[in-house]
N, C-alpha and C positions, 0 to 999 in steps of 0.2 A: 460518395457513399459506397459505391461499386469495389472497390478495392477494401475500405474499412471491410464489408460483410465478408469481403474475400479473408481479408485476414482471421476475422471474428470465426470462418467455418475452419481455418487451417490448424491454427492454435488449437482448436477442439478437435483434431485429429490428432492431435501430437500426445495431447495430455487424455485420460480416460474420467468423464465422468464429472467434470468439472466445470461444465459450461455456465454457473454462476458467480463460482469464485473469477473466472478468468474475464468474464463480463464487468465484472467490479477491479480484476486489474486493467483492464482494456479503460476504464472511465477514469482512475488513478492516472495513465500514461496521458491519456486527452485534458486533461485538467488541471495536470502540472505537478499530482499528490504521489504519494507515497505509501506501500502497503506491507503492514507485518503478517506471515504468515505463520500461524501457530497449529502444532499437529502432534502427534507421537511421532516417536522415530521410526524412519523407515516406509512413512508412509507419502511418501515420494511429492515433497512440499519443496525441496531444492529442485528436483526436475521439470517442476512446473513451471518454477521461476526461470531456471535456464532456457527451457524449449519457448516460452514466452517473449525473454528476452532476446533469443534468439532469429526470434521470425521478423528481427528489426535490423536493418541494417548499418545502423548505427555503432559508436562503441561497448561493448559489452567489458564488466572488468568484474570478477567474481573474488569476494577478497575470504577465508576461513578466522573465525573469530576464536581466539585462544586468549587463557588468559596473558603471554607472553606477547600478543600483539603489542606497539606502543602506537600514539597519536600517528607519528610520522610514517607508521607504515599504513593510514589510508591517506592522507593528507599530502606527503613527500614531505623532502628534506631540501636542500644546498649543500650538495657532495664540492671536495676540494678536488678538479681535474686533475691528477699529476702530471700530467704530458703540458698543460696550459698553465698551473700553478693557478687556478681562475676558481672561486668559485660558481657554479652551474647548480640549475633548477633541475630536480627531477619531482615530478609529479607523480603523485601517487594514483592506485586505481579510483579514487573519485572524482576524478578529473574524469569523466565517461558520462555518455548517455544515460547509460542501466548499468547502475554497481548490485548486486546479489550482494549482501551483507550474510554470511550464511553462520546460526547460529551467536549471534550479535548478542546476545545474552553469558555469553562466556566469556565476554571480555569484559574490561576493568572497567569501571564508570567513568577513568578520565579518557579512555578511548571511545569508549561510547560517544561521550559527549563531543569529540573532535568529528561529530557527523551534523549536528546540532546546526552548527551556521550553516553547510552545506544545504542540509537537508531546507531550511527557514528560508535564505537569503539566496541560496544558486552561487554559492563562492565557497572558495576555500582561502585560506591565511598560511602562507610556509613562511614562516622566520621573516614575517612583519611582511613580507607582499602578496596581495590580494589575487587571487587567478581567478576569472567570472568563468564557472562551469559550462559548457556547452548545453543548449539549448535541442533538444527536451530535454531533461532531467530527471529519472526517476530512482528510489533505493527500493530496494525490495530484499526487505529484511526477512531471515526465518528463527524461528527459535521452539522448543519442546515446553509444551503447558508444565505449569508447576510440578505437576506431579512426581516430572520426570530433570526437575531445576536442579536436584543438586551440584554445590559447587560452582555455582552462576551467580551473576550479580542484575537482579532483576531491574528492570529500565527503570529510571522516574517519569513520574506524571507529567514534566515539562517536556519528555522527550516523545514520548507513549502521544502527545497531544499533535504531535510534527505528521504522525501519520494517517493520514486521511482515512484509513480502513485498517480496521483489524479482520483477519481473516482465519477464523476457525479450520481446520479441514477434518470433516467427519471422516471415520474410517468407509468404505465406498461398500457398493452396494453384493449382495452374491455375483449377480451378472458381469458388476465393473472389473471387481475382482477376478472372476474367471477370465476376462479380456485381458488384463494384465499380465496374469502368468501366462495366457497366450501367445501376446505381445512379444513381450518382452523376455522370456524362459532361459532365451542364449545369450542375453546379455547385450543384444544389438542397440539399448538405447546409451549405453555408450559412444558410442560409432556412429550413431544415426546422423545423417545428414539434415540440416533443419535450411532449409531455402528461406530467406530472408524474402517478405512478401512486400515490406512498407519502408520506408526512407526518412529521417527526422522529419524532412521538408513537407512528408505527409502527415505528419503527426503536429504539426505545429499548425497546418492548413485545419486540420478537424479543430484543433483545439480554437481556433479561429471563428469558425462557425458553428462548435457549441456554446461558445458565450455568446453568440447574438439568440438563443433560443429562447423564449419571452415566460418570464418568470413572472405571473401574473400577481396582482396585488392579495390577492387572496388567497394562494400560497405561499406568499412572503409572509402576511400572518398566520397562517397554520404552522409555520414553519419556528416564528417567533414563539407563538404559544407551546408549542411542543418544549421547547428549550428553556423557556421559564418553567415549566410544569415541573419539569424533574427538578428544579432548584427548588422550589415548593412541598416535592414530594416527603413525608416523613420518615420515608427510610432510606433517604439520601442525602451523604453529610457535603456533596460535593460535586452539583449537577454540571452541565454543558456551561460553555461559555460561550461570549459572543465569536469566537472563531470557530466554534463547533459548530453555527450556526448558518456561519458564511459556506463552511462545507458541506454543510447539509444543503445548501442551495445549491453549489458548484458542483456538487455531483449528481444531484436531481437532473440540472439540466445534460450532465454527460450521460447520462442514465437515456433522457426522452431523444439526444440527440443517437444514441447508439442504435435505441429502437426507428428512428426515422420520423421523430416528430420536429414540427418546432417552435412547441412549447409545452412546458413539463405540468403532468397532471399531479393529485393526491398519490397515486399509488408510484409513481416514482420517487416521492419523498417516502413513503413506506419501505422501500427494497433499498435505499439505503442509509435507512435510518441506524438500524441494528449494528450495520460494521464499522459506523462511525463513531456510534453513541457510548456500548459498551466499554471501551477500552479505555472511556472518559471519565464515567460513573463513577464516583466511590461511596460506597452503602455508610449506612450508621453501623453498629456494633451489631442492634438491636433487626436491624433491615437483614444482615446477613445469618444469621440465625433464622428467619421466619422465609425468605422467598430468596432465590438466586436474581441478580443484575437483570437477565434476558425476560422476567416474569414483573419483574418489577417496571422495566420498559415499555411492555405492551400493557401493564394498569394505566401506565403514561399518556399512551396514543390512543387507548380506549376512550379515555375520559377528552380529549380534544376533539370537538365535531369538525370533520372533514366539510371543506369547501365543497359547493356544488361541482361537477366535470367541468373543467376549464376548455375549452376547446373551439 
C-alpha cells in the first residue's frame, strides 16, 4: 500500500486539481477497466492521460485518432520482408500496457470497433492470429462532449459499455487555473520529465488484493437494487445491465481498497456510481425533455435505502 499512496500523491503533482478523476483512473488501472475522458478542448484531458500513464513503467503507446486511421493502424498488419521474402508480424500500439486513444471519436466506427475485442477479451486478431495483450491493460480514451462533435462518428452503446468510467472534466477552479499558467507558462510540460513510480508487477499485486476485499451481502443487494431501479425508472428507456452491475461492485471494492480498507462500504458504491452509470443510461424522449441523466440518477439512489455501515 506504501508505494500505491506513493504514486496516488505523485500523479497529483503532475496533474492540477484532479485528484478525483485520477483516483477513478488509479481504480480503472487496479481492476482491469478502461476510462473515456470527455472535456472541451484544450483543457488538458490528453495530459492527464499521458503524465498518468506515464508514472508506470510499463509500455505506453499514444495512437491520434483521424478519420484516415484504418483497423490496422491500431491492431498491426503482416508486412512482406523484402530482404527475407517472409511474411512478419508487426504489432500495432495496442499491443501496450496503456494505449491513450486520443480523440477516438474521430475515427470511423470500423476503426473504433477494431478496440472492441482488445478492450472485452485482452487480445488482439491480425490477419486471423490472436496476440494475448500484456497484462495490465488499460485504453484511456479522450474525446470533446458533443457540443464540440462535429465531423465525428459518435461511439455505440456496445462500445461506450467496454468502459468502466466515463469521465467528465469540469473546467478547473480560479486557484487551479492560476497554478496552471503558473506551472506551465514556458511550455515545460512538454519536456517534463515524469519518473515512473510503479511496475505492471505492482499493478497486478494491488489488483490481486483488491479482489479479495469483502463485498458484503448487503451491499451486493444495494448494489442489485440500484441497477434494477433505473430499468424501472419511467424516464429511462434503457437502464444498467448485469455487467454494469459487476462494475459497480469491482470498482467499489478498488475504490475501499485505494482508501485502505478491506471491505467496501455504501458510500464507495456512491463515488462510483455516477462515472459508471451515466454513460449507460439512455433516457425516454419524454425523460430528456423534463431532467438531465445526472438528476435522474440520484432520484435513483435516493429512492434505494442504504444498508447499515458495513464494517
Amino acid at each position: 500500500m506504501g508505494k500505491l499512496q506513493e504514486l496516488r500523491s505523485y500523479i497529483n503533482t503532475l496533474v492540477v486539481g484532479r485528484e478525483k478523476e485520477l483516483d477513478l483512473m488509479l481504480i480503472a488501472l487496479i481492476q482491469g477497466g478502461h476510462v473515456l475522458l470527455e472535456s472541451a478542448p484544450g483543457s488538458g484531458k490528453t495530459w492527464m492521460a499521458k503524465a498518468f500513464a506515464e508514472a508506470f513503467s510499463g509500455t505506453f503507446r499514444r495512437l491520434q485518432f483521424t478519420p484516415d486511421v484504418l483497423p490496422s493502424d491500431v491492431t498491426g498488419i503482416r508486412f512482406l520482408n523484402p530482404k527475407t521474402q517472409e511474411f512478419e508480424l508487426r504489432t500495432g500500439p495496442v499491443v501496450a500496457n496503456l494505449l491513450l486513444a486520443d480523440e477516438i471519436n474521430r475515427a470511423t466506427p470500423r476503426t473504433q470497433s477494431s478496440l472492441l475485442e482488445a478492450m472485452e477479451e485482452k487480445q488482439a486478431t491480425i490477419d486471423g492470429e490472436t496476440i494475448k495483450l500484456p497484462e495490465p491493460f488499460m485504453v484511456l480514451a479522450t474525446q470533446n462532449p458533443q457540443e464540440f462533435q462535429q465531423g465525428t462518428f459518435p461511439l455505440p452503446a456496445a462500445q461506450m459499455d467496454r468502459f468502466l468510467f466515463r469521465l467528465v472534466i469540469d473546467y478547473p477552479s480560479f486557484d487551479e487555473e492560476l497554478a496552471i499558467i503558473r506551472n506551465f507558462r514556458s511550455g515545460q510540460s512538454n519536456s517534463m520529465h515524469i519518473e515512473p513510480v510503479a511496475t505492471p508487477e505492482d499493478v497486478l499485486a494491488w489488483a490481486k488484493e483488491a479482489g479479495e476485499v469483502v463485498l458484503h451481502q448487503d451491499i451486493e443487494r444495494f448494489i442489485v437494487d440500484l441497477v434494477r431501479r433505473t430499468r424501472e425508472h419511467r424516464a429511462i428507456e434503457l437502464g444498467l445491465s448485469s455487467r454494469a452491475a459487476l462494475a459497480i461492485a469491482r470498482a467499489a471494492q478498488g475504490r475501499a481498497f485505494l482508501e485502505g480498507r478491506t471491505f467496501v462500504t455504501p458510500d464507495d458504491v456512491k463515488v462510483v456510481m455516477e462515472p459508471i452509470a451515466l454513460h449507460r443510461l439512455h433516457l425516454t424522449a419524454e425523460g430528456m425533455l423534463v431532467q438531465d441523466a445526472a438528476a435522474i440518477l440520484h432520484e435513483v439512489m435516493e429512492s434505494v435505502p442504504v444498508p447499515v455501515e458495513i464494517g
